[in-house]
C-alpha positions in Angstrom: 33.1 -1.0 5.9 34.0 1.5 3.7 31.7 1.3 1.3 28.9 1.1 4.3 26.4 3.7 3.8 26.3 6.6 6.6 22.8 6.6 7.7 20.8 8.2 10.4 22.3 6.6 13.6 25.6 7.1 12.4 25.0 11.0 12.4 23.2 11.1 16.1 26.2 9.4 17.0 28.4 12.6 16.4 25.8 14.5 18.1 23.2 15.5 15.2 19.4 15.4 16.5 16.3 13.7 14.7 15.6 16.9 12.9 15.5 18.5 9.7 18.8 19.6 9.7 19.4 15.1 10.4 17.6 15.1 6.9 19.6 17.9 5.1 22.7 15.8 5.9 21.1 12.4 4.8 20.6 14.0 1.5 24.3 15.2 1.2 25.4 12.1 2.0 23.9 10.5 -0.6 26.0 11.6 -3.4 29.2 11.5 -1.2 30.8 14.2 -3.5 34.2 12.8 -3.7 34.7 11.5 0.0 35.5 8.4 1.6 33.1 7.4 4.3 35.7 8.2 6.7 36.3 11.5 5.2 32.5 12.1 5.0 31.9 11.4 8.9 35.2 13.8 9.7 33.5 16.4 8.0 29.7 15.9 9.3 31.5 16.1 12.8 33.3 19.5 11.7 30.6 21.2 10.5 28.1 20.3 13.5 31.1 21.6 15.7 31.6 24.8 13.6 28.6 25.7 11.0 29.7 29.0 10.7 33.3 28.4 9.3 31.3 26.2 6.2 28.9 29.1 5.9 29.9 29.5 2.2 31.7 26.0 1.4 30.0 24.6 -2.2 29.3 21.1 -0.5 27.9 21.6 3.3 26.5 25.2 3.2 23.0 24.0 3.2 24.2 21.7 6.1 25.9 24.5 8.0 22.8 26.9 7.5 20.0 24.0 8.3 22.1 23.7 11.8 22.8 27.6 12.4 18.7 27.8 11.7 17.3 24.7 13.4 16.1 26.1 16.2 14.0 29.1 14.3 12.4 26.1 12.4 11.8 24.3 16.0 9.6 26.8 16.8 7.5 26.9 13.7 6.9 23.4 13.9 3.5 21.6 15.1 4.3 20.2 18.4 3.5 16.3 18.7 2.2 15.1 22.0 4.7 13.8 24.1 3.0 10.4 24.7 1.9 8.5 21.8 -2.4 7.9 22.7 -3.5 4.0 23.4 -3.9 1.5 20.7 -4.1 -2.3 19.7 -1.3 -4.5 17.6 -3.0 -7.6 16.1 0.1 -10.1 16.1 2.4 -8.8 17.7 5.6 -10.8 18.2 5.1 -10.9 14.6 5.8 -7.3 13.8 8.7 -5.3 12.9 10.0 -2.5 15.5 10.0 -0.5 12.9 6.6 -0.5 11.7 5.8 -0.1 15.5 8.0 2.7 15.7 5.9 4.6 13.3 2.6 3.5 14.3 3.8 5.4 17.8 4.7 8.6 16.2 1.4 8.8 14.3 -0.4 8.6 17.6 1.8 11.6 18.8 -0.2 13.7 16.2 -2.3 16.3 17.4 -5.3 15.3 15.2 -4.8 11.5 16.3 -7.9 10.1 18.1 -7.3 6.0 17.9 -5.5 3.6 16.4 -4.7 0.0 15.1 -1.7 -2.4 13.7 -2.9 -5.3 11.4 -1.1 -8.6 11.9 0.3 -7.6 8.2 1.7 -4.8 9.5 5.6 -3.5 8.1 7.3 -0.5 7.5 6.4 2.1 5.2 5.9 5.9 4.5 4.3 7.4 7.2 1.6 5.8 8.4 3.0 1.7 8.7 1.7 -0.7 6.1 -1.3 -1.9 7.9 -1.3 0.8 9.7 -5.6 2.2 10.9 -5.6 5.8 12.2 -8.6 7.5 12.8 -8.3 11.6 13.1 -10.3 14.5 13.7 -11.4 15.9 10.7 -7.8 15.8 9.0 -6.6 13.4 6.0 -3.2 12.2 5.8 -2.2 11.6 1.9 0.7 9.2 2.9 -1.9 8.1 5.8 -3.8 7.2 2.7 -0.7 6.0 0.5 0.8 6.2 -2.7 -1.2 3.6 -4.8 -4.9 5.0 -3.9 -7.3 3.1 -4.0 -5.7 0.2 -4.5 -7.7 -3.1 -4.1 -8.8 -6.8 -4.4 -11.9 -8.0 -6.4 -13.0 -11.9 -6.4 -15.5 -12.8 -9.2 -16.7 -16.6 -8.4 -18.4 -17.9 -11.6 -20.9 -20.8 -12.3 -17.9 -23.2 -13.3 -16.5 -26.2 -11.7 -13.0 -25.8 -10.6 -12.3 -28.8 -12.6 -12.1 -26.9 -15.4 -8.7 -25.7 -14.2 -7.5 -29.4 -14.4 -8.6 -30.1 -18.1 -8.3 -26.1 -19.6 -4.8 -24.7 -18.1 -3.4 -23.7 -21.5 -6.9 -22.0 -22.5 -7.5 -20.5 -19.0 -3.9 -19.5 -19.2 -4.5 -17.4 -22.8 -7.2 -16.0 -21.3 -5.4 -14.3 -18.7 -2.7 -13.2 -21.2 -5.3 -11.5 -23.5 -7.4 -10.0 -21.0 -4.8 -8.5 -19.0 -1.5 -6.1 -19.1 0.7 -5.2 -16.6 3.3 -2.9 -15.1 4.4 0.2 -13.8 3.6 2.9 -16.8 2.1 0.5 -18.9 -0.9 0.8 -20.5 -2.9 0.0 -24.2 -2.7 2.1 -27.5 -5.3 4.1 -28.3 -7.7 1.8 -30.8 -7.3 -0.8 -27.5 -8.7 1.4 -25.3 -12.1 1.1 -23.5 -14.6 3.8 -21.9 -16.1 3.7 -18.8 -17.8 6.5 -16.7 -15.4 7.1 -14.6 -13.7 9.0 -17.3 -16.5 11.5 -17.1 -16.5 12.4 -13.9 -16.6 16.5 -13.4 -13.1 16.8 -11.5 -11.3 15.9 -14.9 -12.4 19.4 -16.1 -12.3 20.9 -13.1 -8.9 20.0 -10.9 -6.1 20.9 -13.7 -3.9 18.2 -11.9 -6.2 15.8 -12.8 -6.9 17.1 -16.5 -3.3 16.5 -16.7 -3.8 13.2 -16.1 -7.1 12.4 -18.0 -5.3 10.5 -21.0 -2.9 8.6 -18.7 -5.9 7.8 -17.1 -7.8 6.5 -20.1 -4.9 4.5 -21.5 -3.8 2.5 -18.6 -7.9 2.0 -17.3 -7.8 -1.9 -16.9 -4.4 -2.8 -16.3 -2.6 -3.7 -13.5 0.4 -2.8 -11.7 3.9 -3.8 -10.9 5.1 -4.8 -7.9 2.5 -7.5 -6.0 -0.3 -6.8 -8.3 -1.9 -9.4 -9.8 -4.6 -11.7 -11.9 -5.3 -14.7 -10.4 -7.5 -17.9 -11.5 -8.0 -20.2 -8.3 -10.2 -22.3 -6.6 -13.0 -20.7 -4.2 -14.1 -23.2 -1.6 -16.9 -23.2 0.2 -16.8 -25.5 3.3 -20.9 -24.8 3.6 -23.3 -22.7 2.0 -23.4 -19.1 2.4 -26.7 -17.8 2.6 -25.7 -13.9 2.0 -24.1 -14.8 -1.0 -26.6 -17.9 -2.2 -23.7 -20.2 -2.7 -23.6 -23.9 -1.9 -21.2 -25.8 -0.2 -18.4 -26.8 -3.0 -15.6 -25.3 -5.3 -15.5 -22.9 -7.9 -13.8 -21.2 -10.6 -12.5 -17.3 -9.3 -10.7 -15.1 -10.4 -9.1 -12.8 -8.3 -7.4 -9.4 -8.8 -5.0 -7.0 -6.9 -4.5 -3.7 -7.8 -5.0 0.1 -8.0 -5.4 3.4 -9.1 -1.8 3.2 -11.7 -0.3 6.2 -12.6 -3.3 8.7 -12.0 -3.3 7.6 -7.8 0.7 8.0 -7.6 0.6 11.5 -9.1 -2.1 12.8 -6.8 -0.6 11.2 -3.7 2.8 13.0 -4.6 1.3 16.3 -5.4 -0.7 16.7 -2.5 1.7 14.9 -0.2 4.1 17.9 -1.2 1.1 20.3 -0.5 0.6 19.1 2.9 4.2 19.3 3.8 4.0 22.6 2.7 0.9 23.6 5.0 1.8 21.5 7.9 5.2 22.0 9.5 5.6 18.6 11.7 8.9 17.4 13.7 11.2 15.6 11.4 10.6 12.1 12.5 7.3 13.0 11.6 7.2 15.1 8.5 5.7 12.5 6.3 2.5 12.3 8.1 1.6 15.8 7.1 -1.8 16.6 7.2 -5.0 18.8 5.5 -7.4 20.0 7.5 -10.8 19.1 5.8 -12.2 22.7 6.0 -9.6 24.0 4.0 -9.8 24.6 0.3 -6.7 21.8 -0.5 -8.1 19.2 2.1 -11.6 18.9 0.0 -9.4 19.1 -3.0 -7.5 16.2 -2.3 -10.7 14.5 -0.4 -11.9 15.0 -4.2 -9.6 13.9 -5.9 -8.7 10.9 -3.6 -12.0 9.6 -4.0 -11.9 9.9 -7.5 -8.6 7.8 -7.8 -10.9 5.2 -5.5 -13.8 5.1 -8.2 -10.8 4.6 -10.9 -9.5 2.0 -9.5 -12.8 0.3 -9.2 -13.1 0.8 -12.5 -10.0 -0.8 -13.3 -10.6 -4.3 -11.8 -14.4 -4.0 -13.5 -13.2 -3.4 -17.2 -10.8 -6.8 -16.2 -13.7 -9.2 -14.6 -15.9 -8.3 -17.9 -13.5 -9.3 -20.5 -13.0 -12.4 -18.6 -16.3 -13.2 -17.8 -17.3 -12.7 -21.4 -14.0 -15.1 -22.6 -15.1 -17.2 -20.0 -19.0 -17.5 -21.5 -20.1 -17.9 -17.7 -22.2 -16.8 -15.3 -21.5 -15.0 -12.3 -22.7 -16.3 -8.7 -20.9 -13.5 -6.9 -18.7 -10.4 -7.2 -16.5 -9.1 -3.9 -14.7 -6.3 -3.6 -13.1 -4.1 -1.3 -10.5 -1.5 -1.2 -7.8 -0.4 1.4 -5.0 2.7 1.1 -8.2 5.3 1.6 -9.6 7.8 3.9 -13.1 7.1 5.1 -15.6 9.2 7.0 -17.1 7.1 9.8 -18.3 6.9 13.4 -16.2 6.2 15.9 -17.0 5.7 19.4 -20.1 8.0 19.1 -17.9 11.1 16.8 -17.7 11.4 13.4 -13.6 10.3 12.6 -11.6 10.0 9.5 -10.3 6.3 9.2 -7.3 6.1 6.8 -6.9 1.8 6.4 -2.5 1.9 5.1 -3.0 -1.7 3.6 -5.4 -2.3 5.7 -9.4 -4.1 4.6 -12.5 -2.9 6.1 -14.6 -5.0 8.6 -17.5 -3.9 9.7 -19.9 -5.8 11.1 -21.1 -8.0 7.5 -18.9 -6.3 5.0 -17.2 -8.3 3.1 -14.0 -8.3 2.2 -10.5 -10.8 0.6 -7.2 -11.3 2.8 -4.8 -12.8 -0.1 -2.0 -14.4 0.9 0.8 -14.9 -1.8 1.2 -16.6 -5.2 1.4 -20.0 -3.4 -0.5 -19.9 -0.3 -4.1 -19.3 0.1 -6.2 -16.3 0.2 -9.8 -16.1 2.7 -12.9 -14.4 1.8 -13.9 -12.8 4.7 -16.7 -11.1 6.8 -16.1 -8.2 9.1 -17.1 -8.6 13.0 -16.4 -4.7 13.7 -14.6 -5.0 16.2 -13.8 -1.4 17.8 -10.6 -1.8 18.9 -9.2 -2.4 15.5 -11.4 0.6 14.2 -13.3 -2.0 12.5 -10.6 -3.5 10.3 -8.7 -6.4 9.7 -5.2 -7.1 7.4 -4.9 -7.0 3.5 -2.8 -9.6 2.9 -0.1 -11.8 4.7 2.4 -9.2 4.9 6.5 -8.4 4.0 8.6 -10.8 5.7 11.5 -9.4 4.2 11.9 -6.2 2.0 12.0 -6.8 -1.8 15.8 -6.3 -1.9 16.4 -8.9 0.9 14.2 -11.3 -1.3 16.1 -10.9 -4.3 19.4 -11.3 -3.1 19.2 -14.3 -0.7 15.8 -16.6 -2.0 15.9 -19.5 -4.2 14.8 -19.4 -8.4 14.6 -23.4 -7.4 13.3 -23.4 -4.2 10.3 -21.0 -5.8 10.1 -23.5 -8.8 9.5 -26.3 -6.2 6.8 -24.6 -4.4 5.0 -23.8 -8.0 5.4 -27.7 -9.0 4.2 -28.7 -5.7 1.0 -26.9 -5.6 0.1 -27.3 -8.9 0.8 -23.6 -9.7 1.5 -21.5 -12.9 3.3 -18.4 -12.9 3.3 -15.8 -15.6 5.8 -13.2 -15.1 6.8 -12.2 -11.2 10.3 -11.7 -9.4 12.1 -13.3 -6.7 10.5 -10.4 -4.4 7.6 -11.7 -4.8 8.1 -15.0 -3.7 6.0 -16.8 -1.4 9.3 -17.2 1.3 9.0 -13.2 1.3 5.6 -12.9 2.7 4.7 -14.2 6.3 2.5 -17.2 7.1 -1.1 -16.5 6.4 -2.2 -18.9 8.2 -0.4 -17.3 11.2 -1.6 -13.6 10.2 -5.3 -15.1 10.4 -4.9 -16.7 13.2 -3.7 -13.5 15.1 -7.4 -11.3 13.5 -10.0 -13.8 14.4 -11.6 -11.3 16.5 -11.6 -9.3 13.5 -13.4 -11.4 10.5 -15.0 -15.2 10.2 -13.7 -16.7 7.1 -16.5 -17.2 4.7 -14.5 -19.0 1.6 -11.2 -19.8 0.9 -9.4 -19.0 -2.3 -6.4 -21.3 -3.8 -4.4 -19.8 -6.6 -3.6 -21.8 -9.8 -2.7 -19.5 -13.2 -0.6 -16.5 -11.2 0.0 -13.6 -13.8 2.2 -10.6 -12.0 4.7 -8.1 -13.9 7.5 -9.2 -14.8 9.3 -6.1 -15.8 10.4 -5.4 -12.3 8.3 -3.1 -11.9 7.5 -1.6 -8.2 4.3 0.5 -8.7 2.1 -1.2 -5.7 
């Protein structure tokens, strides 16, 4: 108990309100300064009781001042509604309160005209983690999230997915070369490749992003940490899909997972800070601060956004060509589709901005990939665009438990089973991203099939992840 960490209920307990001044404590706490827990509580509970008398004390004058001006601050604020406005959960009973919790508060925003919560749906920053919210001409840049952009891309070639069976160690070195991973990683300069992204105007004009030009270049196809991925798997077709011109039968794909690197988390923590500054929300809602599109910084970061979206695009094509060209094969069909973004759409007969939080588009005939986790299958998908979910469906099978939770209680062996079983091989990865940390696809799909019709289904075989531990994603 005593080395229990004092957190948010333990302060509303001695009487402190879900405010800023909640937060100024919280980040007092976290260095304890010398104090027991005990000790620490005592003297929360003091100054609350008197903040004058620690006006000047070294430790909790920022506290005592945050509580003596609280309620000048309450009135600057942006009121939120009192009712959080209507919306649909996909999955429900399969959902953390949390993530519901959240999903609530952004519905209390003023700019809030509908929402959704995927099946996938968990905890995050802001907006949940499958988290849809359309809004009125305003763009949330942790509605959006950290790793903009980010994204899956399925290339199914002309190859049998025999060739899996009889090449694993070639298939395998073809990965190797053709990929790199992990958070700040990237390739030397005579490795480097160009691609027109690079060009684009906003590098010269936006100094942020000038700043991050030669990041930008340097780490343009690689992949993150965290669950991003390269992926050689088997793409079955249960009967032939005329879109696409595919036959009934299986495949060789590759599939990739990942985003916009180093560039997309420096703009979403710049402008994220920007919009704190401009838009003064309740605490329980501060990170869902938001630009208004009129203004000078919400087109800036609408720029800049949709620039980290083309990078990241970029990204996963530099990776599919050197493949394909290793490969020497032909390709039947490329699908990609993106989610953490802010689009620009029609909602309900009025022009709404749709941020999708880990969440994939599915509009009526777009196409899109629900993965599920380095053992379990993944599902090409076509949208149905269904209103009520804003025309969007999950990204993936979703957290089951958080990645500390994974590391500390899951099985090496039990993981090594599942691989064996399934006739899997793993390059790199950690225990928090173990299958037994994700929820049931099978059970996430079953919960959207109002949302998409499955098209193909994708079975992993040649798994590459970082395994630096990193945690960009």
């Amino acid at each position: 108990m005593e080395n229990k960490r004092i957190n948010g209920n333990d302060l509303i307990a001695l009487g402190y309100k879900e405010n800023h001044t909640l937060g100024v404590a919280l980040k007092i706490n976290s260095k304890r300064h010398g104090f027991t827990r005990v000790e620490m509580l005592e003297k929360f509970k003091s100054v609350l009781e008197d903040p004058t008398g620690y006006s000047e004390d070294a430790v909790f004058g920022i506290l005592a001042h945050a509580i003596l001006g609280q309620e000048a601050v309450d009135k600057s604020l942006i009121a939120l509604n009192e009712t959080p406005a209507e919306y649909t959960i996909y999955g429900a009973s399969e959902i953390e309160t949390g993530a519901k919790v959240q999903m609530n508060i952004a519905m209390k925003l003023p700019v809030s005209v509908a929402g959704a919560l995927m099946p996938d749906a968990h905890q995050g920053y802001g907006l949940p983690i499958g988290g849809v919210l359309a809004t009125n001409n305003a763009v949330i840049p942790y509605g959006v999230g950290v790793d903009i952009g980010c994204r899956m891309a399925l290339s199914i070639f002309d190859l049998p997915a025999s060739i899996l069976e009889h090449n694993l160690t070639a298939l395998k070195e073809v990965i190797m070369r053709n990929s790199k991973f992990g958070a700040g990683n990237g390739y030397l300069r005579h490795e480097r490749v160009d691609h027109e992204v690079l060009d684009n105007k906003l590098f010269r004009e936006n100094s942020l992003l000038s700043s991050l030009k030669d990041k930008a270049w340097t780490q343009l196809g690689s992949s993150g940490g965290g669950n991003h991925f390269v992926e050689f798997g088997i793409v079955e077709f249960e009967e032939r899909d005329e879109v696409l011109n595919i036959d009934s039968g299986a495949y060789l794909g590759l599939l990739t997972h990942s985003g916009s690197r180093g560039m997309g988390a420096t703009i979403a923590a710049h402008y994220t800070k920007l919009a704190k500054s401009l838009c003064k929300l309740p605490y329980q809602a501060e990170n869902l601060a938001y630009l208004d599109l009129d203004s000078h910084e919400g087109q800036e970061y609408w720029l800049a956004m949709n620039l980290a979206g083309d990078y990241a695009s970029a990204c996963h094509e530099v990776i599919h060509e050197k493949i394909k060209s290793a490969l020497g094969a032909e390709l039947l069909a490329k699908v990609e589709n993106h989610h953490n973004f802010a689009w620009k759409e029609t909602w309900n007969g009025r022009e709404v901005i749709v941020h999708r939080k880990g969440a994939t588009p599915a509009a009526k005939g777009v196409m899109g990939i629900i993965p599920g986790s380095m053992a379990t299958p993944g599902f090409l998908v076509r949208g149905k665009g269904e209103l009520s979910a804003i025309q969007s469906a999950s990204h993936g099978a979703g957290r089951l438990m958080s990645r500390t939770q994974a590391i500390k209680t899951l099985s090496s062996h039990e993981l090594k089973e599942i691989l064996t079983d399934k006739g899997i091989t793993l390059i790199g990865a950690g225990m928090d991203e173990a299958p037994m940390a994700y929820k049931d696809i099978h059970t996430v799909m079953a919960s959207q099939k109002d949302l998409i019709d499955v098209v193909a289904k994708f079975l992993p075989k040649i798994v590459r992840m970082a395994d630096d531990g990193s945690r960009e994603d």
